[in-house]
N, C-alpha and C positions, 0 to 999 in steps of 0.2 A: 379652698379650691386649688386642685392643682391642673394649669396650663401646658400644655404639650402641641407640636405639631407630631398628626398621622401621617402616616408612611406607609403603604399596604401594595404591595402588588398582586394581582392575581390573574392567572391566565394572560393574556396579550392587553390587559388594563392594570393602569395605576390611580392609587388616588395619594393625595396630599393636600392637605387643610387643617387650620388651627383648630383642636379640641378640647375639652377642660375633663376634670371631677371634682364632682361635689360631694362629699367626705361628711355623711352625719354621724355625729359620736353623743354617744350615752354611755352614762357611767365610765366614761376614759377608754370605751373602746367602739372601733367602729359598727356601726347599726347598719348603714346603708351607704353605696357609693350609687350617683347619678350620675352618665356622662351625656357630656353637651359635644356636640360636632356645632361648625359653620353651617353647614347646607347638609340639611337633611333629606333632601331628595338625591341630591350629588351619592352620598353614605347608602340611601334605598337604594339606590341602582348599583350600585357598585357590591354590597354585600347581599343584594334580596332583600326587599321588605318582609318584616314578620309577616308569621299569620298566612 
């Protein structure tokens, strides 16, 4: 897992919060990345919820 803080501005809002990835590897190379936010609602509002 790698740990980051986000940093995003858009329009007349910002956000900032600790967020990670989760890095799966098969056969020595990556298969999938997962990312984790703090506040998943804080992250919907700020980019739009999917969907």
């Amino acid at each position: 897992m790698a740990v980051h803080t986000i940093y995003a501005d858009r329009g007349d809002r910002g956000i900032e919060m600790p967020g990670g990835l989760w890095f799966t590897i098969v056969g020595g190379k990556i298969s999938d990345i997962d990312e984790c936010v703090q506040d998943i609602d804080e992250t919907d509002a700020f980019w739009g919820a999917a969907g």
